[in-house]
C-alpha positions as CSV (number, residue, x, y, z in Angstrom):
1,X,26.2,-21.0,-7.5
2,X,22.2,-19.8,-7.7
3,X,21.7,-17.5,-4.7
4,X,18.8,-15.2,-4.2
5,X,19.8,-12.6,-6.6
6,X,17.9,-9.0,-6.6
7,X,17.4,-6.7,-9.7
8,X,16.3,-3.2,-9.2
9,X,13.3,-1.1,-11.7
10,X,10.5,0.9,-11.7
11,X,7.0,-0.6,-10.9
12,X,5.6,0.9,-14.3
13,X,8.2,-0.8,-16.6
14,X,9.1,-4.0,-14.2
15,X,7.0,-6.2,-16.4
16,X,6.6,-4.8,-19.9
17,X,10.4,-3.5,-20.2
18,X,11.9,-6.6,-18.6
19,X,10.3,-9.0,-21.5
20,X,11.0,-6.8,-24.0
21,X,14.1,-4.8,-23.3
22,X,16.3,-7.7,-20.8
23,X,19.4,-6.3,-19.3
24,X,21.1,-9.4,-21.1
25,X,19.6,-12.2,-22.7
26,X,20.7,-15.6,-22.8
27,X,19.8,-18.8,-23.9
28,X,16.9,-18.9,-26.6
29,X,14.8,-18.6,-23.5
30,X,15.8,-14.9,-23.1
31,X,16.6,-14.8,-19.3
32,X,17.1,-11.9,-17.4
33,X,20.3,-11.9,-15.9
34,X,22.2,-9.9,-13.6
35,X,21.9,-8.0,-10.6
36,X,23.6,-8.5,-7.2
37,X,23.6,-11.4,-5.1
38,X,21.2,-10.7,-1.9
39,X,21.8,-10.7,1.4
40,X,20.8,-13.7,3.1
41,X,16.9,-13.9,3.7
42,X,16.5,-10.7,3.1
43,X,14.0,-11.5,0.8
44,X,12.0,-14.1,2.9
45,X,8.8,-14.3,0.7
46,X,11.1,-15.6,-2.5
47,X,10.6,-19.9,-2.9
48,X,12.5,-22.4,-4.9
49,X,9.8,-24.3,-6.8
50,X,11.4,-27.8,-7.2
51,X,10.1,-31.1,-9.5
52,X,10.4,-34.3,-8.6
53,X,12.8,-36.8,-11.0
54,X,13.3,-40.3,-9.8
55,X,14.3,-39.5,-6.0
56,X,15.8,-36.3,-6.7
57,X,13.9,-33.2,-6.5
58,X,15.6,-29.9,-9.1
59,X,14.9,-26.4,-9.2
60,X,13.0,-25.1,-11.8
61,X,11.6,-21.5,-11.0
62,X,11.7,-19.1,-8.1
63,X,7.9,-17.8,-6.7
64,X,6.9,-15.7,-3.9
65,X,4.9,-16.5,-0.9
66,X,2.0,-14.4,-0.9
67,X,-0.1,-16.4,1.7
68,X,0.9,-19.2,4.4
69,X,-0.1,-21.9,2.4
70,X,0.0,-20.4,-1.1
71,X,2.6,-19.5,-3.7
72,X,2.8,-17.2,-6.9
73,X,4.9,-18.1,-9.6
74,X,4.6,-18.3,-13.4
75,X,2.6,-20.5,-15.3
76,X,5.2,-21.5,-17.9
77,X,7.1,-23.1,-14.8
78,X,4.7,-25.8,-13.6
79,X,3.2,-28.8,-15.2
80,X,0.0,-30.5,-13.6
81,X,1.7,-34.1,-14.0
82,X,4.8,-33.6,-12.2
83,X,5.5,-33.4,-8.5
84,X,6.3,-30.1,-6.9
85,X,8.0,-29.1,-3.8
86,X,8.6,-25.3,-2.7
87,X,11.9,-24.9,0.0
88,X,11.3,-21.4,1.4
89,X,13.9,-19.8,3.9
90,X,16.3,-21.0,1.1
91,X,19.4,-18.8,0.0
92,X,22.3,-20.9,-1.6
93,X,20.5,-24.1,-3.4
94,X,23.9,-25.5,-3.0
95,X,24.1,-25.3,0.7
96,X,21.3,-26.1,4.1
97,X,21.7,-23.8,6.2
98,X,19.3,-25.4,8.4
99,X,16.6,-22.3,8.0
100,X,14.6,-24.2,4.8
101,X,11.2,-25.2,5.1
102,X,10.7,-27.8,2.6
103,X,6.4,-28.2,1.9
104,X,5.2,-30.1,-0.8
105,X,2.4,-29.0,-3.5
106,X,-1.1,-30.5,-3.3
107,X,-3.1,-28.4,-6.2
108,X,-1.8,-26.3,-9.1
109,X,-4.2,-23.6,-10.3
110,X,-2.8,-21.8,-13.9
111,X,-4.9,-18.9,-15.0
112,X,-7.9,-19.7,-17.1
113,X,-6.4,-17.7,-20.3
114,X,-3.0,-18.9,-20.4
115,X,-1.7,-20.7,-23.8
116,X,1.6,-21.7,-23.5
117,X,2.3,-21.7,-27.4
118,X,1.0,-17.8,-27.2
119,X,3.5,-16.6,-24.0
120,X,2.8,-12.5,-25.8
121,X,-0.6,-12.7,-24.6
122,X,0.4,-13.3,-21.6
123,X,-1.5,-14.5,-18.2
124,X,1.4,-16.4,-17.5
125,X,0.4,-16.5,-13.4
126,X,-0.1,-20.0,-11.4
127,X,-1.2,-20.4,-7.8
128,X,0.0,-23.3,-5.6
129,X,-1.4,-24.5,-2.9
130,X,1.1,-25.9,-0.3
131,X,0.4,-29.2,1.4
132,X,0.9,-27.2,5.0
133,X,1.5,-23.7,5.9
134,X,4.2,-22.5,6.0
135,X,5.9,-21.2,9.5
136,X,6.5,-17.3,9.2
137,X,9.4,-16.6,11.5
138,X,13.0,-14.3,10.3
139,X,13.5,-16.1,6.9
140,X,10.4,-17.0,5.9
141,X,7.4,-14.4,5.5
142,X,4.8,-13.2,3.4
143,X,5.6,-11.1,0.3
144,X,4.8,-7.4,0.5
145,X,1.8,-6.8,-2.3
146,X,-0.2,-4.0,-2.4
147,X,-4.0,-3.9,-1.1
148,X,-6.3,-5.5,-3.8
149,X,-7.0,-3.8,-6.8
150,X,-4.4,-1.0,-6.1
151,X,-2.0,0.5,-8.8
152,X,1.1,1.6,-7.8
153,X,1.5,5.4,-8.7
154,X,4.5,5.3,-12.0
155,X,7.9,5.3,-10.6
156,X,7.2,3.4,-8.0
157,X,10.4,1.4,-6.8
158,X,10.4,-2.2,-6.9
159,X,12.4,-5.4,-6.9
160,X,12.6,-8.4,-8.9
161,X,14.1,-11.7,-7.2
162,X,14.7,-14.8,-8.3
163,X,17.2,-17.8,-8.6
164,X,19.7,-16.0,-11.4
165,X,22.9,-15.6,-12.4
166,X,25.2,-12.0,-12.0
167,X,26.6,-12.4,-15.7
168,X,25.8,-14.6,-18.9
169,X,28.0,-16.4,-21.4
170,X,27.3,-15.0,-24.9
171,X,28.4,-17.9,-27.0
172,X,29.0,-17.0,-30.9
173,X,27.9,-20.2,-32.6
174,X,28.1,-18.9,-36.3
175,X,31.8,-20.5,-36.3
């Protein structure tokens, strides 16, 4: 079950505390998991960034919609030789509620200084450009980012979103 799932921190330690400090890792990956499961569409900017294998498309990474015809999401989750879709409007992956816009990606853009084999130094940041706009309407809109070049004052509230799970397995495999 992968809903829309929304953890809650501070705009000063949202990045920096999250890769360091995770409220639960799992995997080797080191996930972030937990959180409550959102409303639906109450977070109508978030994306499910799917790949194309065979005549299936799968989800791979969440993103948000910071333009009609343009997603953010992280570098680490896109490779220039597959084929992307993004469904916005989405909630459950497991279900259509009818509300999905499904758009596909024509042009991939990863930051200039990102090395995948050095994820610490991070600029792990990719731009998509969709293939249409999007159409903003109740479950689909633009995410809410603060004017160009702004910082947010510390303490600021925010919200991370993404396509998570409440709790994790911890497996002990030193049997």
């Amino acid at each position: 079950m992968l809903r829309i799932l929304v953890l809650s921190c501070l705009a000063a330690l949202a990045v920096a505390e999250l890769e360091h400090q995770p409220r639960y890792l799992e995997d080797s990956f080191q996930r972030v998991v937990g959180g409550e499961v959102a409303s639906p569409n109450s977070w109508p900017w978030q994306i499910s960034l799917q790949y194309q294998s065979g005549s299936s498309f799968y989800h791979t990474c969440g993103g948000s919609l910071i333009r009609a015809g343009w997603v953010m999401t992280a570098a680490h989750c896109v490779d220039s030789s597959r084929n992307y879709r993004v469904v916005l409007g989405e909630h459950d992956l497991n279900s259509n509620s009818g509300r999905e816009q499904i758009i596909s990606v024509s042009q991939i853009y990863i930051h200039s200084n990102w090395v995948s084999s050095n994820v610490a130094n991070g600029f792990d940041i990719a731009l998509l450009r969709l293939s249409s706009n999007a159409a903003l309407n109740s479950y689909v809109q633009l995410a809410s980012l603060p004017p160009s070049g702004q910082v947010l004052p510390h303490n600021n509230p925010c919200y991370i979103t993404g396509w998570g799970r409440t709790s994790s397995q911890f497996y002990d495999i030193s049997l």
